[in-house]
C-alpha positions as semicolon CSV with decimal commas, in nm:
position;residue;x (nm);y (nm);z (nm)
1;X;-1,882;2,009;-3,711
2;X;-2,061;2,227;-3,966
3;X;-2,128;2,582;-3,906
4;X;-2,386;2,754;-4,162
5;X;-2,153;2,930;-4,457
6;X;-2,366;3,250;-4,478
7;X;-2,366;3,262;-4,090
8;X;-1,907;3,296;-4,143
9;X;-2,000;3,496;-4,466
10;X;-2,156;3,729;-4,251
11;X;-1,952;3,774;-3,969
12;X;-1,626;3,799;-4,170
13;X;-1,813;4,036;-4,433
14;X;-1,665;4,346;-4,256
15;X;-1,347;4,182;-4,133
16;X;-1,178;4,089;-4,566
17;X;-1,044;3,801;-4,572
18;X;-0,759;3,951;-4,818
19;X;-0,590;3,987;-4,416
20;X;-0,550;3,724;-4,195
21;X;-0,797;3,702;-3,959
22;X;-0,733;3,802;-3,597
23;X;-0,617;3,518;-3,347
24;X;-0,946;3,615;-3,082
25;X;-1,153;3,587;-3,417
26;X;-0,995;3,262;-3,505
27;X;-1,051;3,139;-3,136
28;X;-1,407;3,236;-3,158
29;X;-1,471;3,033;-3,432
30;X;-1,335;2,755;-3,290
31;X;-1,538;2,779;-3,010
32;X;-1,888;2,792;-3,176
33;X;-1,752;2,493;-3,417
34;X;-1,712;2,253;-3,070
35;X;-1,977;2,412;-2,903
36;X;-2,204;2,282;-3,249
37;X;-2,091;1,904;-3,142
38;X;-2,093;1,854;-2,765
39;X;-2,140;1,556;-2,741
40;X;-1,914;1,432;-3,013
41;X;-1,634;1,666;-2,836
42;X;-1,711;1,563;-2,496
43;X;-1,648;1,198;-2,636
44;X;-1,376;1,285;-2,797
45;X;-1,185;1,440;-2,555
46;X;-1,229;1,189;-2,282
47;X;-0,909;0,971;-2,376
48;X;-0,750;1,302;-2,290
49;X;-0,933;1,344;-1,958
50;X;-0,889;0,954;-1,809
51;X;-0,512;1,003;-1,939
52;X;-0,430;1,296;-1,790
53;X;-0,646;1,211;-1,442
54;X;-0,467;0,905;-1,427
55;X;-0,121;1,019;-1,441
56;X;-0,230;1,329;-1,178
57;X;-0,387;1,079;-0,927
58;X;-0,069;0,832;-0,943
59;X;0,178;1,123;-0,864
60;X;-0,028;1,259;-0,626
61;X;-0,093;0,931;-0,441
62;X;0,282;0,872;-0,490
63;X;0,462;1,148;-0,370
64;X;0,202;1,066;-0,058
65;X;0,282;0,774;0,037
66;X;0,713;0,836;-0,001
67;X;0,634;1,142;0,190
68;X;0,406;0,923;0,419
69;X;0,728;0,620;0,439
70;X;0,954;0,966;0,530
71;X;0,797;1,074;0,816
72;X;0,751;0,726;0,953
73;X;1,041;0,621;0,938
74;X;1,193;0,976;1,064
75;X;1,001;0,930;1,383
76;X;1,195;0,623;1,472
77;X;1,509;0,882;1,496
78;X;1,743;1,008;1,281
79;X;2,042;0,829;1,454
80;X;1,855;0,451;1,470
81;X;2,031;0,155;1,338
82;X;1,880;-0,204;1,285
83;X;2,102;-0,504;1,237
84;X;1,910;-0,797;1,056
85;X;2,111;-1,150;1,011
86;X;2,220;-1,248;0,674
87;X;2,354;-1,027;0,364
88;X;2,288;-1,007;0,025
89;X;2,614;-1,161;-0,047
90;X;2,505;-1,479;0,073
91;X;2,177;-1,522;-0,153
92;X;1,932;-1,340;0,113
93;X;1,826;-1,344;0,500
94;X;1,733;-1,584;0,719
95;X;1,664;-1,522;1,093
96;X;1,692;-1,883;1,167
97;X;1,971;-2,020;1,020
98;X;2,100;-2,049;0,653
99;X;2,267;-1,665;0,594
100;X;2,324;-1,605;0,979
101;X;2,211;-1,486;1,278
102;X;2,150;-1,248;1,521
103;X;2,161;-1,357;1,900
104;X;2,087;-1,185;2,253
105;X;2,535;-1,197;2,300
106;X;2,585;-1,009;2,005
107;X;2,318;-0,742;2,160
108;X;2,503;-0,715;2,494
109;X;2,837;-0,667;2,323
110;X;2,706;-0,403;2,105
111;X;2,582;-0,249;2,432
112;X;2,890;-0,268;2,661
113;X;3,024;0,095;2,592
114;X;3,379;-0,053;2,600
115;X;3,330;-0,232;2,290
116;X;3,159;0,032;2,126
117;X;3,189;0,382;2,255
118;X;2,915;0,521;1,985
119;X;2,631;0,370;2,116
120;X;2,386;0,479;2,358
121;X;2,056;0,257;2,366
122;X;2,028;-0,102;2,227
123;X;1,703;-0,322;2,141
124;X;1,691;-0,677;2,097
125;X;1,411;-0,777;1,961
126;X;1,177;-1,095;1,834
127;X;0,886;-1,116;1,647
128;X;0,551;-1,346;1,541
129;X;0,225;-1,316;1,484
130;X;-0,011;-1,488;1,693
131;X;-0,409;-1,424;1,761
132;X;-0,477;-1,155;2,043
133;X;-0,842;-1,207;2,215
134;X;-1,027;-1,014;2,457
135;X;-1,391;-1,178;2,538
136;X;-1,561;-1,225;2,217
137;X;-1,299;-0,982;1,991
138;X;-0,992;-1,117;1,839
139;X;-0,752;-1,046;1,606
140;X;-0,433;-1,127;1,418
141;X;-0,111;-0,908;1,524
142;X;0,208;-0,902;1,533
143;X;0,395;-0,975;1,871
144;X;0,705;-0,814;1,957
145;X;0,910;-0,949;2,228
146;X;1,117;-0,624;2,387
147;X;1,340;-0,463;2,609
148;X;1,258;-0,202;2,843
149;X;1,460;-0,008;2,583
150;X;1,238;-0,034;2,271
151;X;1,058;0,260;2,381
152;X;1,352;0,484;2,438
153;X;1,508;0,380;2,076
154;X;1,215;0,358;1,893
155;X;1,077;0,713;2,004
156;X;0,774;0,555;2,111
157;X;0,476;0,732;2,357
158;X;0,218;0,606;2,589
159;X;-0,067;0,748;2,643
160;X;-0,184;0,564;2,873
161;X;0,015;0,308;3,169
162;X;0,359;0,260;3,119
163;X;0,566;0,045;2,921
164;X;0,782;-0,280;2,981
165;X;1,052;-0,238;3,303
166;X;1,366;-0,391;3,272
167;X;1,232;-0,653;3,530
168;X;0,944;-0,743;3,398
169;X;1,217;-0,792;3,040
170;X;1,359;-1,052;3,248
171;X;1,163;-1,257;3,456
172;X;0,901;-1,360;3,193
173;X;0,661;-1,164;3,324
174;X;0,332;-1,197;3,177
175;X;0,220;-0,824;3,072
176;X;0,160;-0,652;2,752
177;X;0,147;-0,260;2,579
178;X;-0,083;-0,244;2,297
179;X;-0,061;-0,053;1,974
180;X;-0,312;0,219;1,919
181;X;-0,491;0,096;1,721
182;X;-0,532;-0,291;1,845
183;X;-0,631;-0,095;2,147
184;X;-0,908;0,052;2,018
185;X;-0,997;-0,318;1,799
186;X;-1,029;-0,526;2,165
187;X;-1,194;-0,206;2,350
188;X;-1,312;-0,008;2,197
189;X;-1,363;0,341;2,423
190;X;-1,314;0,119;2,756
191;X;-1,013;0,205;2,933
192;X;-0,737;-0,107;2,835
193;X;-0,494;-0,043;3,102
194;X;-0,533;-0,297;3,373
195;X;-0,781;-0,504;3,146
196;X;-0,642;-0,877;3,028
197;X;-0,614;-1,010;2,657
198;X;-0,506;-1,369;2,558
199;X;-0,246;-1,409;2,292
200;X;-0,197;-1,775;2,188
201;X;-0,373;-1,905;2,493
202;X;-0,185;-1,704;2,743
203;X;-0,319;-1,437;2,950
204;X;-0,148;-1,119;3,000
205;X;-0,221;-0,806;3,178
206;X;-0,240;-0,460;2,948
207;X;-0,013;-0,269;3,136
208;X;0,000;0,030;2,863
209;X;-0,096;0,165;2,567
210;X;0,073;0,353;2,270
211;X;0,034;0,663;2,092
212;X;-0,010;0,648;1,755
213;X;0,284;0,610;1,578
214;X;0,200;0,531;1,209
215;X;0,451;0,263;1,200
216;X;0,853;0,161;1,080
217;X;1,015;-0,011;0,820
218;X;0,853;-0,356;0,831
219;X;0,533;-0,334;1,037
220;X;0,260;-0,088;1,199
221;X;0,346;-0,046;1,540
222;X;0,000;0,081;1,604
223;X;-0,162;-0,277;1,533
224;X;0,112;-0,451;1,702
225;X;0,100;-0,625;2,073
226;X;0,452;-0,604;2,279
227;X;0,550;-0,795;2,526
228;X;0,885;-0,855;2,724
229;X;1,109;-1,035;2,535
230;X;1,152;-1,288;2,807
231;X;0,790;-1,382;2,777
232;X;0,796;-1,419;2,408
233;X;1,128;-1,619;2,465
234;X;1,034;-1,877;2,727
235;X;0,618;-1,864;2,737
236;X;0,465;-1,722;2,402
237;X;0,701;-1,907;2,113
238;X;0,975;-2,066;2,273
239;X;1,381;-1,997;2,242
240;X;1,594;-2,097;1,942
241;X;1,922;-2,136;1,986
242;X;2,279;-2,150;1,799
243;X;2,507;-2,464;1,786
244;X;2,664;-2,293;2,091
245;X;2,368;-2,200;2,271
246;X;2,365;-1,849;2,228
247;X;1,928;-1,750;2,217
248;X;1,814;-1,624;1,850
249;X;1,657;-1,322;1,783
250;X;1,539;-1,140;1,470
251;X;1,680;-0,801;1,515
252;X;1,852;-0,587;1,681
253;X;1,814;-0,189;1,701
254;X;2,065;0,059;1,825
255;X;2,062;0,401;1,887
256;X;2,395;0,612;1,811
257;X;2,463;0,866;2,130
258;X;2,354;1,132;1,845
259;X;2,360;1,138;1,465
260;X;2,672;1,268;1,446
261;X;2,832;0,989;1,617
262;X;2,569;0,750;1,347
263;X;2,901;0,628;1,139
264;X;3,108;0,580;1,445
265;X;2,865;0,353;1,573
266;X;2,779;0,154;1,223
267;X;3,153;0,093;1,203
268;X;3,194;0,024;1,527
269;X;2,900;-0,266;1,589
270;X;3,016;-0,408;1,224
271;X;3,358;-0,481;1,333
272;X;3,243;-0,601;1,630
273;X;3,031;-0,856;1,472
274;X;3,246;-0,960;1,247
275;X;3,508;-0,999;1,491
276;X;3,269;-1,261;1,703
277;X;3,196;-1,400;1,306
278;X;3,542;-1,484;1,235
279;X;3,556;-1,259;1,025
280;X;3,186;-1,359;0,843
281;X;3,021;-1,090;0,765
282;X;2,681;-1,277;0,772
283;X;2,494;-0,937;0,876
284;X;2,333;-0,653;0,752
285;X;2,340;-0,256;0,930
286;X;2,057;-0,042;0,797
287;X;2,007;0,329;0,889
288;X;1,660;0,513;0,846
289;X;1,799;0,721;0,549
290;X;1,904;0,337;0,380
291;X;1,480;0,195;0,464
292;X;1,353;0,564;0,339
293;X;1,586;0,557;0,006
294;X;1,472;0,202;-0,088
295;X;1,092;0,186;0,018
296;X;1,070;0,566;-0,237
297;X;1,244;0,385;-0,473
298;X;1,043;0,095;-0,464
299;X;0,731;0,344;-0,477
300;X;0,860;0,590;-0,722
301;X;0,966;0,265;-0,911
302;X;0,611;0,158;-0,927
303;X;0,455;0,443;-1,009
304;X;0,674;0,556;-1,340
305;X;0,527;0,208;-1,435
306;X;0,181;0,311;-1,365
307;X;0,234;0,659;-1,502
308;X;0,361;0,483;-1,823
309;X;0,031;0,274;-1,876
310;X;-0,189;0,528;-1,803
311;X;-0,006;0,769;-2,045
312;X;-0,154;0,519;-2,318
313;X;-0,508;0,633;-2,248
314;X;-0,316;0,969;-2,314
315;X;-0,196;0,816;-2,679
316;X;-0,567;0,692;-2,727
317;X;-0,713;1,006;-2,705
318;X;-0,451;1,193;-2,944
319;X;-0,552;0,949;-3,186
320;X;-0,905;1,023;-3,128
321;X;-0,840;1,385;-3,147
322;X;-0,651;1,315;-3,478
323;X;-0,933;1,101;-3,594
324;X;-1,235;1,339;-3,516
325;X;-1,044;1,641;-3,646
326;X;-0,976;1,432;-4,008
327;X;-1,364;1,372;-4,015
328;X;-1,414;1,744;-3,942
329;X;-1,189;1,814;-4,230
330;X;-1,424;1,604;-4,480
331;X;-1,748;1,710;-4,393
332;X;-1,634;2,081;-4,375
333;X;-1,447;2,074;-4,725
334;X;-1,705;2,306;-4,865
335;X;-1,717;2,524;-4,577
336;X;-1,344;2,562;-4,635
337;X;-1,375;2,570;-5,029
338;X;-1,616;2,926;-5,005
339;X;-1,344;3,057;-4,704
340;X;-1,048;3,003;-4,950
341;X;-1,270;3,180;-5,246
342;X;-1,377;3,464;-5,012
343;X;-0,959;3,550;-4,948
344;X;-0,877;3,328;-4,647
345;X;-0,551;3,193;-4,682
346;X;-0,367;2,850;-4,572
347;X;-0,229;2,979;-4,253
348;X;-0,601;3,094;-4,158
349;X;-0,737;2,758;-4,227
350;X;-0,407;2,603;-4,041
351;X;-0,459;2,807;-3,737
352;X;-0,855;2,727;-3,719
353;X;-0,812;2,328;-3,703
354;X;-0,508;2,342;-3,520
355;X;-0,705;2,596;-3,236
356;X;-0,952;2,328;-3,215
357;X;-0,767;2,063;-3,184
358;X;-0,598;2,240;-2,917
359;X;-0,911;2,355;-2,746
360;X;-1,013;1,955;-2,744
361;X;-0,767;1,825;-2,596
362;X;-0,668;2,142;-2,362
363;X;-1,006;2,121;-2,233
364;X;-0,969;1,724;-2,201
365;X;-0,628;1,869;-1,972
366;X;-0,768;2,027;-1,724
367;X;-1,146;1,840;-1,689
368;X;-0,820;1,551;-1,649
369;X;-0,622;1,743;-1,367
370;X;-0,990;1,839;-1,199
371;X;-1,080;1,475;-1,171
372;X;-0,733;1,341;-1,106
373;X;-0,732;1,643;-0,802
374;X;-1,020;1,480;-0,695
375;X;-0,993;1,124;-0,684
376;X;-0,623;1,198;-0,520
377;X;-0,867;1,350;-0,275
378;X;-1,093;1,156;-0,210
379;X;-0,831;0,900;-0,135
380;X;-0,668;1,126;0,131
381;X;-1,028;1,158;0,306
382;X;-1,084;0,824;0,311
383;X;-0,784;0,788;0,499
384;X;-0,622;0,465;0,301
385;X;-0,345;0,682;0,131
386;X;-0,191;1,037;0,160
387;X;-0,189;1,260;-0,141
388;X;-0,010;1,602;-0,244
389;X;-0,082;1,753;-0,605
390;X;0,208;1,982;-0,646
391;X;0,205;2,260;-0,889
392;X;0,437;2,055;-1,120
393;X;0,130;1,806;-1,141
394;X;-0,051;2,080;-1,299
395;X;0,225;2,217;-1,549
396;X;0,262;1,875;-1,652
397;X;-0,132;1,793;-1,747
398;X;-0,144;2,106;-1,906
399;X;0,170;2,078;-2,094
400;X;0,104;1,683;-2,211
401;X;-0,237;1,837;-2,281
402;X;-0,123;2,093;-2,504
403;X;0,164;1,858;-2,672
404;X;-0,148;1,598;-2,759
405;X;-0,350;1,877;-2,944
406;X;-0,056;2,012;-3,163
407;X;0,131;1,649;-3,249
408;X;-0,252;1,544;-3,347
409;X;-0,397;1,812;-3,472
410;X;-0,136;1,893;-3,719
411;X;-0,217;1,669;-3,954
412;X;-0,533;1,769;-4,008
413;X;-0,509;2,123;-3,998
414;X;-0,193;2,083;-4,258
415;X;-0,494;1,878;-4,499
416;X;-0,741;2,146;-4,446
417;X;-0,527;2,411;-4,540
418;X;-0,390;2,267;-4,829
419;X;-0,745;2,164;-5,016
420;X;-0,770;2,298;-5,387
421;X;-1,032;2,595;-5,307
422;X;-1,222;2,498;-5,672
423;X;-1,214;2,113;-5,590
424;X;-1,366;2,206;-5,250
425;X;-1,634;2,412;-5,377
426;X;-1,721;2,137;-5,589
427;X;-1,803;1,884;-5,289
428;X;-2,120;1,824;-5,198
């Protein structure tokens, strides 16, 4: 990074050097020094730029997709509860056996208001995933068996048809509502309502469709097929049963009369299960704040780890910075040799390597935070994952940015100002 001595000879000629030279001056000087290597700062920097864009994008994707899991599971209703059988306590879940289970009696005791006063709606549900066909299309999905209730306590919307009756729940009857978007899979822009699909080999009438809904805890409800629970029971998959023939299901979700009335009702339905237990509490009661709290965990969880690994490209470029700079240092020891004999002193020379090193890897910062901006972006348009690149994203590449120049560049800034001004002069 050599800049011609008579060239600073001349510019500092009116400014002494017996003074120390003015910040903008020293900034300036820097500048022009960089500006000499491009490519070999461009290059230099770029451990600073991939570090930096990494760690922007994985926030920025993160905070996305917890924000996305929020408002997913927040449309389900503020006041839902879902019972699943088993409990941590006993080693895991099982819907079939094993850690418990969940059966259609314990959903008509949880709805009987006598036995549990907080509750309003209640939705026993089953699902599997089968293959759903319409002429030549087909797909995988997942089948829910449902009450005429599922709508009500899930929040759900048609926007087309209407949904499951609390006959057709019952008698088997041999209709489906579609997801959004499995709508649109089988057909397309053709109206679906009245249409027929086959799921494993049986043929049911679309009698709605759903708006979009993005999806809960476990599954997309938008690529899902639902059927009445009777059908899925006795025609799609067949009933399993207790030892005392009560019919398995996998869950069961209740909405509290409001969310104020949300702990009267957990309590409630838990000592009412446990009561037909025995006492076994061979169960688990989640809320929507208990699914939103783990799945951002679980996220946030993940993305500290990738925020850690991609803070080593940060390290990587520091050293690089640290490296360059030390080479700088050596082939300018001349340069700084005649500055020192012309009256510049230490802190001069300290404050021009240090500016540089700061301009490297500042400039690395924000080229970093540009690209990490965009590929958070470009992520959001494609529509596979939500992004938001909060002001704190950009403190935070700007700050690590900064941090990397100084802890680096001090070193070699510290050498340069501390070469022997005659010993200098004397390198070639």
């Amino acid at each position: 990074m050599n800049v011609p001595l008579a060239q600073h000879a001349e510019q500092h000629s009116d400014t002494s050097f017996a003074g120390s030279i003015r910040p903008a001056e020293i900034v300036r000087m820097a500048l022009v020094t960089l500006a000499t290597h491009k490519l070999r700062s461009g290059l230099t920097a770029l451990g600073v730029i991939i570090g930096v864009a990494a760690v922007v994008a994985l926030i920025a994707l993160g905070r996305g997709a917890q924000a996305e899991i929020s408002e997913r599971l927040s449309a389900n209703g503020a006041n839902l509860l879902t019972i699943v059988p088993g409990s941590l306590d006993d080693g895991g879940f099982s819907a079939n056996g094993g850690s418990g289970q969940i059966t259609m009696e314990d959903a008509e005791a949880i709805a009987n208001p006598q036995r549990a006063a907080a509750v309003g709606q209640v939705s026993p549900e089953i699902s599997s995933f089968s293959n759903v066909a319409r002429s030549s299309t087909s797909t995988s999905a997942q089948i829910y068996g449902v009450t005429a209730s599922y709508c009500t306590v899930h929040n759900m919307r048609l926007t087309a048809g209407s949904f499951v009756s609390e006959q057709q729940a019952h008698t088997g009857a041999r209709v489906a509502v579609l997801g959004a978007k499995i709508a649109t899979t089988l057909f397309g822009s053709i109206h679906a309502v009245g249409q027929y699909i086959r799921v494993a080999d049986t043929r049911l009438t679309v009698i709605g469709v759903l708006a979009t809904s993005g999806g809960n805890a476990f599954a997309s409800v938008d690529e899902s097929v639902l059927v009445p629970l009777s059908t899925a029971q006795q025609v799609l998959f067949g009933i399993t049963r207790t030892a005392t023939g009560e019919a398995v299901i996998d869950t069961i979700a209740v909405q509290a009369r409001d969310q104020q009335h949300l702990a009267q009702a957990r309590a409630e339905i838990q000592a009412l299960l446990a009561t037909r237990r025995r006492g076994k509490h061979n169960f688990t009661i989640y809320n929507q704040q208990d699914m939103i709290n783990t799945l951002v965990e679980s996220r946030r969880t993940l993305t500290n780890y990738l925020s850690v690994i991609a803070s080593i490209s940060l390290l990587v470029g520091g050293i690089g910075i640290m490296n360059i700079m030390l080479v700088s240092v050596h082939e300018r020891t001349h340069e700084i040799g005649l500055r020192k004999a012309l009256g510049a002193s230490e802190r001069d020379i300290l404050a021009q390597f240090l500016i540089e090193a700061l301009l490297l890897s500042l400039g690395g910062g924000l080229l970093g935070l540009l690209l990490g901006t965009l590929i958070a972006w470009a992520g959001e348009i494609s529509g596979r994952s939500r992004a938001i690149v909060g002001l704190d994203a950009v403190f935070l590449a700007i700050s690590v940015a900064v941090l990397i120049g100084l802890i680096f560049g001090i070193a070699p800034a510290r050498r340069a100002a501390r070469l022997n001004p005659i010993a200098a002069l004397r390198a070639e």
